[in-house]
N, C-alpha and C positions, 0 to 999 in steps of 0.2 A: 887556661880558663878555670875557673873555681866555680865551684856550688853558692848558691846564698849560704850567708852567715847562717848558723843552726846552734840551739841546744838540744840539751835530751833532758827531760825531766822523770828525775830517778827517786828513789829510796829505799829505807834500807830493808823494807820486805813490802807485801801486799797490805793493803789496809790504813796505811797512811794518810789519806788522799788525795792522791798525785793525778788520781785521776778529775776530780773536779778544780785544781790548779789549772793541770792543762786545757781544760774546756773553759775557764774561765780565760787565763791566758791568750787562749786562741782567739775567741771573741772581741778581748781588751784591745789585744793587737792588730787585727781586722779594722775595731772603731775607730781607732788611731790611721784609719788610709792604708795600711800596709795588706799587703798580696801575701796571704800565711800559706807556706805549704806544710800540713801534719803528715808527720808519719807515725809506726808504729813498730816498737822493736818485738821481736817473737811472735810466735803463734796465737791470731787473735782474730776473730770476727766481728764482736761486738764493738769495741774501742772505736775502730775506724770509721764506722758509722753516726758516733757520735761526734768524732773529730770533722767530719765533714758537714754536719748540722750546724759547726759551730764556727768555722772557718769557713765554708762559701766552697772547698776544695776537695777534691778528693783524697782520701788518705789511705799510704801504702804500709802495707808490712815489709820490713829488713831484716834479715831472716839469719845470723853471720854460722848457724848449724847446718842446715838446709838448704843455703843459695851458697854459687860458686861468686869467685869476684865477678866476673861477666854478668852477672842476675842484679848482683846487689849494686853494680855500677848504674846497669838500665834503670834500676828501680830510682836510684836515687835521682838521674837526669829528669826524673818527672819535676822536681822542686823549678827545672828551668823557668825563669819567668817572676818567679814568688821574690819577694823582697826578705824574708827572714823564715827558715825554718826552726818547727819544735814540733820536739820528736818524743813521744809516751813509752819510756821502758814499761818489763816487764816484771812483777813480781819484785825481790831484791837489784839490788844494783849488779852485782856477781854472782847474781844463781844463775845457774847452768848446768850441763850436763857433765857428769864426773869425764867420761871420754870425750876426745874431741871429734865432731865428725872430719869432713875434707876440709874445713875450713876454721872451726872452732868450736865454743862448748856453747855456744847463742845465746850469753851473759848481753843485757843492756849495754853495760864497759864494754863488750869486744865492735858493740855497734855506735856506741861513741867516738872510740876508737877509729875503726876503720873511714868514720865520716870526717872525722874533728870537730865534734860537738861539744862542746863544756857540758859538764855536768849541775844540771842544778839541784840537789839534792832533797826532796820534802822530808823533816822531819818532825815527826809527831812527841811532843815534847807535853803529850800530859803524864804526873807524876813525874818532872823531871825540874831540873832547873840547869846549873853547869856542867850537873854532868852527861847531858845534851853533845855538848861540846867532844866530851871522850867520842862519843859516834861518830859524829861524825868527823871529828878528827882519824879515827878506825879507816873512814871510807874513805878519806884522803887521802893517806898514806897507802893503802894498803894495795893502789898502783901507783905510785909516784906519775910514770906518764899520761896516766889519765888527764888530759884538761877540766878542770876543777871551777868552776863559776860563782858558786856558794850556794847557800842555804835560804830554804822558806819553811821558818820556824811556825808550824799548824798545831792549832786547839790549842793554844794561848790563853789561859787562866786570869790574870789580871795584870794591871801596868805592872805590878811588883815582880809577878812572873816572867814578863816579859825581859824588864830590865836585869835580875841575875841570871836568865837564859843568855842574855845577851853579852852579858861580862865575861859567860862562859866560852864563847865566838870571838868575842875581841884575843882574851889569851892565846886562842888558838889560831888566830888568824885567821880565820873563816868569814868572808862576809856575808852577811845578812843582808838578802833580797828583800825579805819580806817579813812580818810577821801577821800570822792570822790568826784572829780569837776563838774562840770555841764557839760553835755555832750546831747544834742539832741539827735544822732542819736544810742542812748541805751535805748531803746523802743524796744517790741514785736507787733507784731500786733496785733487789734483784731477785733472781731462784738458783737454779741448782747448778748453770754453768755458768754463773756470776752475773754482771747488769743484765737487767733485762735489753730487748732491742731499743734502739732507736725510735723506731716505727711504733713501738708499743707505752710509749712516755707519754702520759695523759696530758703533759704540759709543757714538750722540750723546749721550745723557745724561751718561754720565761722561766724556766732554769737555768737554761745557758747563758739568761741577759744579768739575770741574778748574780750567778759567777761572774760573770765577767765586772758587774759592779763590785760585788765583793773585794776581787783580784786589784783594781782598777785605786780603791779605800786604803790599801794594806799591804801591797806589792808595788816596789821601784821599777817601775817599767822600763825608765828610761837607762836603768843600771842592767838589765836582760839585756835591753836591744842594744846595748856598747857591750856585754860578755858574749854575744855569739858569736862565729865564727864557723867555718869548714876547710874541707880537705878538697883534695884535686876533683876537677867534673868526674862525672863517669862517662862508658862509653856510650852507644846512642842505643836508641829503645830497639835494635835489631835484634837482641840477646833477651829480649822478652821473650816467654813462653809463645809456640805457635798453636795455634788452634786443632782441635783434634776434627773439628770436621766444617765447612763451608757456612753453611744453616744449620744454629744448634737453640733447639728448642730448650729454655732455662726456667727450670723449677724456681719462682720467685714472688713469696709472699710470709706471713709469720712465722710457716712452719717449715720451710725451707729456704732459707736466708744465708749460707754462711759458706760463701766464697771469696775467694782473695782476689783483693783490687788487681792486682798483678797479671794474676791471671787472666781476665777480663780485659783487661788492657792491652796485653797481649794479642789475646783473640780479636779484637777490634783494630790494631795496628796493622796485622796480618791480612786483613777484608772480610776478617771473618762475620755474619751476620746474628745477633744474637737476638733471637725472640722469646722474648718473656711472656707468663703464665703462671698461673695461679691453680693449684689445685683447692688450695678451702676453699675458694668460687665458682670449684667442680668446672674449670676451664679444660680443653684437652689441648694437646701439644699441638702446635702447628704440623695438620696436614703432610707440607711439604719440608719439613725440617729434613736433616740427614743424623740427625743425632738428638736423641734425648736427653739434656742430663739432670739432674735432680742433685739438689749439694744439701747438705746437711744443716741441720735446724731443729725443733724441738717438734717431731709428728706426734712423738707420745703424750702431749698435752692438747692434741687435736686429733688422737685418732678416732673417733664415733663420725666426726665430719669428713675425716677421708675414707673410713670407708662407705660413706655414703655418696661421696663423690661419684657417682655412674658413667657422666661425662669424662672425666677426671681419667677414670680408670680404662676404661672401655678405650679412649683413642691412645692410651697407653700401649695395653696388651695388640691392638692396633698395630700400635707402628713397632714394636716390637716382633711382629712376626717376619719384616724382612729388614731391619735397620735397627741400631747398635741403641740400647740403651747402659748409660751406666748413674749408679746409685752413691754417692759417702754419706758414711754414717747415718745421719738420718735418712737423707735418701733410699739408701743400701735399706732402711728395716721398712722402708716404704712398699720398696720390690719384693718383700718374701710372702712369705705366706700368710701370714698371724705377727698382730701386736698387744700385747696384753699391758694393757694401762696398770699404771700405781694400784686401782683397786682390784687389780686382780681380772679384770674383764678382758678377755682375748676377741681384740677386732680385725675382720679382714681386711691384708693389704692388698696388693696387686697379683700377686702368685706367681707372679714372673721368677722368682724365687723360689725357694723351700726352705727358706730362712724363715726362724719362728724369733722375735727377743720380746724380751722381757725390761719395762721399765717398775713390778714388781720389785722382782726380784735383782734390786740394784749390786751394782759392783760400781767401783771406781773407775774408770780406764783413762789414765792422762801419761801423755809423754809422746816423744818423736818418734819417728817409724822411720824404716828401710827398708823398700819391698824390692823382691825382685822377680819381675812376673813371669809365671808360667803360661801365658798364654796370652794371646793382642789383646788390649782393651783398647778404648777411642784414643785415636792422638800416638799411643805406645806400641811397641812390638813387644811377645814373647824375650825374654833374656834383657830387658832393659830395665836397670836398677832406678825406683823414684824413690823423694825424702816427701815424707809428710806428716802427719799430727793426730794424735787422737784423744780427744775429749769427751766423756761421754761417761752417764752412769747404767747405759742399759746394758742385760746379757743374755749370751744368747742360748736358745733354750735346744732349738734345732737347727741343724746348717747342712744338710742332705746333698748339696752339690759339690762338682769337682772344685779346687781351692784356685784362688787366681793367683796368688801370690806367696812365695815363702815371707815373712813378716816378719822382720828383726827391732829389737830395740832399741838407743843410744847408745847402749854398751854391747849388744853384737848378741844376745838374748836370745834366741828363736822366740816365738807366741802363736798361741791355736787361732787368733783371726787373721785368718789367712785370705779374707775374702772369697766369694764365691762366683762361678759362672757358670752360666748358663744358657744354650741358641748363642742371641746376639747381645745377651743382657749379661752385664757386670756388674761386681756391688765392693766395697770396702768398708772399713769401717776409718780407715785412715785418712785425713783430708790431705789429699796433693798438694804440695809444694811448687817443686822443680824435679826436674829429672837429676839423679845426682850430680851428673857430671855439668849440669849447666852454672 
C-alpha cells in the first residue's frame, strides 16, 4: 500500500516564493475536487497554519533531523485518505545541518527523498534569463536520485523574458510547470520570525483565493497532478508522540501559538484531553487540568497585557503549587520573573521562574537542539535524550534556577540555555520535537 501521489515544492534558498505557490496551489487543487493533504518539511509553526487555511486540512511537519523513521512514517500515514499530497520545503532545497543527526542533515531533499516526492522547484528568475537554466540545472544534478518534476519560473518580466528563460529550460531539459509574472502585491506579511500568523492576516481568505487564481492563470495543473507520486505507506499513528499528561491545560492564542501538529495529534490519538485558553483574554487554566503547558509565541509584543492578566496569572501560580507546569521559548519567558519589551520597559511575568530575558536586548538564536535532561519534566524522565528547535531573538538577562537540561547543538556544541526548573514548573527555550530515539 502507498501514500497519495506527493510533491514537495522547493527552491533554491528562502525568498523565492514558494511559499505563496504553495498556498495558491493548495487552494487551486482543493477547487478542482481533490482531498489536498499539506505537509511541511523542517522546523516550522507558522507555514502549517497557513497550509491548512488553504487546503481545508491539517498540516504536519517532517522532520528527516529530529524524527526517527517510526515518527516520520506516523506522520506521513496522516495524508491517508487525501487524493494528492504537497509538501512546503524549507529554506534551500539542500540546506541542512553540516552533521547529520540519527537520521540526516533535515535538507527538504532528504524529505523528498524518504517520501518520493518530485521536486518542484520555484525559481525566482528576475535579472536572469537562460542562465536560470544553469540553477537549476545545479539542483538537478546535484542529486541525480532526487525525483525532479520541474520548474515554476516566478517574477517573470515580460513575454520576451519569459520566452529566453524558457529556451534556457528547454536546453536543459527541465520542464516548465509554470510561469508567473511579476506581481508586488503577492507578498505575505511579516516581523522578526518570518510571516506573521494565520490568525493575524487581516484578509486570509481572499489572499489565498487570489493565489490560488493566480496559480490557477499561470501554472499546468494538470502537469503537477500527473508529476506526483510517493513512497511505501508508513507505519500506523501508534509511533506518534504520547501525551505527557491525561488533561492538559494549552496556552492558545496570538501569543502563544507554536506547536507541532504532531504532537497534538499524538496527544489526542493517545485519549489524551486537550483544553485550550487564552491568556491575552486573562483566561486561567482549567481548574482540573493535570498539566499546564504554555508553547511558544511572540509574548514579547504583548507583554503590558500579560502582565496584567490577574486571572491569567493567579490560577497559574495556582495550579503550579501542586501540578506540573512547563514553558518553551515563549512560554518558558512567560514563567520567570520579568520581561523587558524592545523599548526597554521590564514587565512582570508569572515568577514561577527566576528567569528575567530581554527582547531589548536581541540576539539571534536559530538552530536544532539536543537536550538531555537532568531532571523529569511532563511526558520525560530525568536521563532521556529529546530533538528540538530553537528560534527566537530574545536573551536572557537572569536564569537563577537549577538547569533542566545539558543543551547541545547539531554538531554536538554544548550552550548555556540549558533550561531552568523549578517545584513543579519547567521552561526551555527549545521547542520539542520527538524524543531522540523515536
Amino acid at each position: 500500500m502507498t501514500n497519495p501521489p506527493g510533491l514537495l515544492i522547493s527552491a533554491p534558498s528562502s525568498g523565492t516564493g514558494k511559499t505563496t505557490v504553495m498556498l495558491g496551489l493548495l487552494r487551486a487543487l482543493a477547487e478542482d475536487g481533490l482531498t489536498v493533504q499539506p505537509f511541511k518539511s523542517g522546523p516550522d509553526y507558522i507555514d502549517p497554519a497557513f497550509h491548512r487555511a488553504a487546503a481545508g486540512r491539517a498540516s504536519f511537519n517532517l522532520d528527516s533531523w529530529a524524527m526517527g523513521a517510526p515518527l516520520l512514517g506516523a506522520i506521513a500515514a496522516q495524508a491517508k485518505g487525501a487524493d494528492i499530497v504537497v509538501a512546503e520545503g524549507s529554506m534551500g532545497l539542500f540546506d541542512g545541518v553540516a552533521k547529520p543527526g540519527e537520521q540526516g542533515h533535515g535538507s527538504s531533499a532528504e524529505t523528498a527523498l524518504r517520501m518520493g516526492w518530485p521536486v518542484v522547484l520555484v525559481l525566482d528568475v528576475g535579472g536572469q534569463a537562460q542562465s536560470a537554466a544553469a540553477t537549476a540545472l545545479g539542483f538537478r544534478m546535484y542529486n541525480p536520485d532526487l525525483p525532479f518534476a520541474g520548474v515554476i519560473l516566478n517574477r517573470c518580466a515580460s513575454p520576451r523574458h519569459e520566452r529566453l528563460t524558457r529556451l534556457g529550460m528547454e536546453r536543459a531539459g527541465l520542464p516548465v510547470l509554470g510561469v508567473l509574472p511579476r506581481r508586488g502585491d503577492l507578498t505575505l506579511p511579516e516581523r522578526h520570525l518570518g510571516l506573521i500568523q494565520a490568525v493575524e492576516h487581516p484578509d486570509l481568505e481572499s489572499a489565498i483565493a487570489g493565489y490560488a487564481a493566480f496559480l490557477r492563470a499561470h501554472v499546468d495543473l494538470e502537469a503537477i497532478k500527473r508529476a506526483a507520486s510517493s513512497g511505501p505507506m508508513g507505519p500506523s499513528s501508534a509511533a506518534l508522540p504520547r501525551p505527557p499528561a491525561q488533561r492538559i491545560a494549552l496556552a492558545r492564542d496570538a501569543a502563544f501559538s507554536f506547536t507541532y501538529p504532531h504532537l497534538l495529534e499524538g496527544w489526542r490519538a493517545a485519549g489524551a484531553e486537550i483544553v485550550p485558553f487564552s491568556p491575552l483574554a486573562d483566561e486561567a487554566p482549567a481548574r482540573d487540568a493535570d498539566l499546564v503547558w504554555l508553547p511558544g509565541g511572540y509574548p514579547e509584543l504583548h507583554a503590558a497585557t500579560l502582565a496584567a492578566a490577574d486571572r491569567f496569572l493567579t490560577g497559574l501560580r495556582n495550579h503550579a503549587e501542586t501540578r506540573p507546569v512547563h514553558g518553551e521559548c515563549g512560554g518558558y519567558m512567560a514563567l520567570g520573573e520579568g520581561l523587558i519589551d524592545k523599548d526597554g520597559t521590564r514587565h512582570r511575568m508569572a515568577g514561577l521562574l527566576g528567569l528575567v530575558t530581554s527582547y531589548e536586548k536581541r540576539k539571534f538564536n536559530l538552530g536544532y537542539r539536543r537536550a538531555e535532561l537532568l531532571a523529569d519534566m511532563p511526558g520525560f524522565s530525568a536521563g532521556t535524550a529529546l530533538r528540538g528547535h530553537e528560534f527566537h531573538y530574545s536573551s536572557i538577562v537572569e536564569q537563577p534556577d537549577v538547569p533542566l537540561a545539558r543543551v547541545f547543538d547539531a554538531e554536538g556544541a554544548e550552550g548555556p540555555q540549558t533550561g531552568s526548573r523549578r517545584g513543579h514548573v519547567t521552561g526551555t527555550f527549545f521547542h520539542l520535537i520527538a524524543e531522540a530515539s523515536a
